[in-house]
N, C-alpha and C positions, 0 to 999 in steps of 0.2 A: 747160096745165101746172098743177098741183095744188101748192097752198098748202103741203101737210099735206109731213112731212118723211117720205122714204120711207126704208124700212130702208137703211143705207149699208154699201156691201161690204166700208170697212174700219174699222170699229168702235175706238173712241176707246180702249177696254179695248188692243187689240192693241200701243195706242203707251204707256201710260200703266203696264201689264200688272197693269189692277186684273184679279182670276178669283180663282181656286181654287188657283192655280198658285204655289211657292215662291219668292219673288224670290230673284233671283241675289244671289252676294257682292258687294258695295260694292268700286268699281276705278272710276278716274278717271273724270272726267268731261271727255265731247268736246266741244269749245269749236269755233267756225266760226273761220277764218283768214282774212287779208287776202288778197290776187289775188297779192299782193308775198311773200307769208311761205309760201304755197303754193306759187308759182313757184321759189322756192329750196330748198322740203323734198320736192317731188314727186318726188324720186328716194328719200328714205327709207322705209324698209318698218318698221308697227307691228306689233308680234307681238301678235295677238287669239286670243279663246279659239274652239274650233272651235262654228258656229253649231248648237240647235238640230234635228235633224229635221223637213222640212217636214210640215204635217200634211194627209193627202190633199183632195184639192178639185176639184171637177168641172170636166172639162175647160174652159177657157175664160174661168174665173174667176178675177179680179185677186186675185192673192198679197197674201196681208195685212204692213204693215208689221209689223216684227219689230225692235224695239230691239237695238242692239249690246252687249256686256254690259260693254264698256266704256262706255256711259254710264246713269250712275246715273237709278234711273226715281224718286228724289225730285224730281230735277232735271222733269222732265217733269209730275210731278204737279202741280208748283210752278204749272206756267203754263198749269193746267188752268184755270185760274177766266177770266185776260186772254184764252184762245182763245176761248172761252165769251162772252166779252163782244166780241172783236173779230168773231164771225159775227154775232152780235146785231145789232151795228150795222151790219154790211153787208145783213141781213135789212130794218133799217128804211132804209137808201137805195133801195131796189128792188127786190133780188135775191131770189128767190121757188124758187129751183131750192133742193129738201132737199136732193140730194144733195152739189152743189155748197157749201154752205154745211158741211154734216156734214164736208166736206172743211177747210174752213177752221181747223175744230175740230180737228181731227185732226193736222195738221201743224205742228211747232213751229217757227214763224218765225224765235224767235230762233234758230235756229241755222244757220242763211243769212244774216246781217251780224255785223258786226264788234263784237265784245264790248264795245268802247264806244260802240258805239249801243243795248246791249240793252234801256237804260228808250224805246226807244220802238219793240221790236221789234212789239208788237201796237196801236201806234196806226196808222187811216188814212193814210200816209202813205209817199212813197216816201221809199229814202235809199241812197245813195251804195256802188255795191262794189269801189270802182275803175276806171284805165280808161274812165274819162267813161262807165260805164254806171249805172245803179241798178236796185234791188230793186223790181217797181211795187208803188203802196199794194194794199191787201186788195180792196178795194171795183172798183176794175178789174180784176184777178184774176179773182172771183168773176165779175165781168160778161162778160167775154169768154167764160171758159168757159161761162156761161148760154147764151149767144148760137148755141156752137157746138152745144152740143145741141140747141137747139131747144124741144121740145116736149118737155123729157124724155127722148128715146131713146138707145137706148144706143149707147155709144163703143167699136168695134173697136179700129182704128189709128188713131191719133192722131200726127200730127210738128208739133212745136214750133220754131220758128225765134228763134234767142235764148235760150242756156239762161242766161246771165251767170250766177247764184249758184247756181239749181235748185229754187228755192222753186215757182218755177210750173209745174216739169217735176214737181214732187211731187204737186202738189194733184191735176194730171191725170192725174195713177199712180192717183189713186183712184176716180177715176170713168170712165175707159178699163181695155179690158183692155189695149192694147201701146201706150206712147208712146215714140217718139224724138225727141231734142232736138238739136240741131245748133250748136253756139258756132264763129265764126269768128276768136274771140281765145284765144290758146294758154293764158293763165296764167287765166283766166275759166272756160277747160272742165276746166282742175285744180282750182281751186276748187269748182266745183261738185259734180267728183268725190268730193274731202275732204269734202263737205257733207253729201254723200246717201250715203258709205258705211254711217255709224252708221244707217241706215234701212235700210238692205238689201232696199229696194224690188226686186223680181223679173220686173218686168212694165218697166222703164223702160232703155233705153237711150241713151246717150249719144254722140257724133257729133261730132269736129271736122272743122269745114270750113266750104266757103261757103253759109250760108242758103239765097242765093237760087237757087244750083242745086238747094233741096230734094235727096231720096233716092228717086232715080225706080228703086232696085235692089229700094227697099220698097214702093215704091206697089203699087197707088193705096191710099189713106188716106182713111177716114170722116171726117177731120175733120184742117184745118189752122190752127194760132194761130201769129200774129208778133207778137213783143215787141219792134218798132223799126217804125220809118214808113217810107216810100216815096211818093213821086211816085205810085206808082200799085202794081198785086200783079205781080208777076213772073209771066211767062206760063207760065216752067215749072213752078210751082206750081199754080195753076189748072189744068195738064195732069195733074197727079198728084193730085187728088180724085176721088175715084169716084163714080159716078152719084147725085147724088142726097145728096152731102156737101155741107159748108159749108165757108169760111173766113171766118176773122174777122181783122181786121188794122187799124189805125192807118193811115191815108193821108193824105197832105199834108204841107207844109213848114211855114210859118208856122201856119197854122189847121190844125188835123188832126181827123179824125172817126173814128170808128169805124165800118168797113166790114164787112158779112156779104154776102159772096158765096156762090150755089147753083150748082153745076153740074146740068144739068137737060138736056144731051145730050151726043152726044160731041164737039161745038163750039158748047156754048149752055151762058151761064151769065145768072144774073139776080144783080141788086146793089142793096142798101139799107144808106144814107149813115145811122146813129145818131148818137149824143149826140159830142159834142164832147171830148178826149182828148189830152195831151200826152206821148210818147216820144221818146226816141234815134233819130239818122236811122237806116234800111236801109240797109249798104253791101255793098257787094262783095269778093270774093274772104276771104285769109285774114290774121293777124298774128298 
């Protein structure tokens, strides 16, 4: 794995929309919403302006985030400097993947928690989205998805288990070309929907239902991350990695570690126990 940051397929310019290019008219700006305040307005429909034309791109290639023109790109520029400083420091905890990092930069956190948490949308640190879940800090973000790459290679299909707010289903929008996310709490996958629409991510879908049955209609999957712990990885997860994927996952109750699992036949997997790690248990079914 190389030090040196590699070109990143969605370029900080595309969220921020420094170019050439005429910024749009000044029209509100989109604020993240509670799990509570989501779950009551999810039936109301906002009138936006029509996006856009996509600009052509070789087949295969993750669609660049595109700001919504409902949210003002001062707003974004604002938090150009704290993104900047929060990959930084995830850079000096360990984290050595460019791409993964250039992802960090890229995505505006604050807008996956709750507007009174926004002075510490870009510190280390998890915080709270409702629903006894939270947002995890940057620093495990970054490190799971290191983990699931690997050595750098690249990310087909990706399914995420645990979307709660969408922050982490974002980052992996950017360095996979297809991720799905699966939330098993109803007002949590509205949430996250209201989160990631002003991004109009193209390459990421969303999925309510139960985690642990995974989406074996999509498999198999290059690569799988859970955002909640387990006793152990659900076997039908492990059935839906394809030869030669990873998963990464949180295991254990009291002590929890960070697990990467290899599928390496088509009943042979191998497993290494990392750093140590605290998440929300893995449960079952739906709410």
């Amino acid at each position: 794995m190389s030090e040196k940051r590699s070109n990143f397929p969605l370029p900080l310019s595309s969220v921020t929309g420094a170019g050439t290019r005429k910024p749009a008219a000044p029209a509100p700006v989109a604020t993240p919403q509670t799990a509570t305040q989501n779950a009551r307005t999810s039936q109301v429909q906002t009138r936006q302006a029509p996006p856009p034309a996509p600009r052509p791109v070789a087949p295969g290639t993750p669609q660049p985030v595109q700001p919504q023109q409902t949210m003002q790109r001062s707003e974004l520029a604002a938090t150009e400097a704290p993104r900047r400083a929060m990959a930084a420091y995830v850079a000096r905890l360990g984290v050595k993947d460019g791409q993964v990092l250039a992802a960090l930069e890229t995505v505006p956190r604050h807008m996956f928690i709750e507007s009174a948490l926004s002075s510490q949308a870009y510190a280390d640190v998890s915080l709270p989205i409702g629903h006894n879940q939270t947002i995890s800090q940057p620093y495990i973000v970054a490190r799971m998805i290191e983990l699931l790459r690997g050595s750098g290679q690249p990310l087909r299909r990706v399914l995420e288990i645990g979307t709660g707010c969408g922050y982490q289903a974002a980052v992996l929008s950017c360095v996979a070309q297809e991720v799905y996310s699966i939330e098993r709490i109803k007002p949590l996958h509205e949430l996250a929907k209201a989160n990631l629409r002003p991004l109009r991510i193209a390459n990421l879908r969303l999925q309510y239902g139960d985690g642990m049955l995974g989406l074996p209609q999509v498999a198999p999957f290059d690569g799988i991350i859970l955002a909640a712990a387990g006793l152990e990885v659900p076997r039908a997860l492990l059935e839906q990695l394809a030869i030669g994927a990873r998963l990464v996952a949180p295991v254990g109750a009291q002590v929890q570690h960070l697990q990467r699992i290899t599928r390496i036949g088509k009943s042979e997997w191998t497993s290494e126990t990392l750093e140590a790690c605290h998440f929300v248990p893995l449960r079952p079914g739906i709410v």
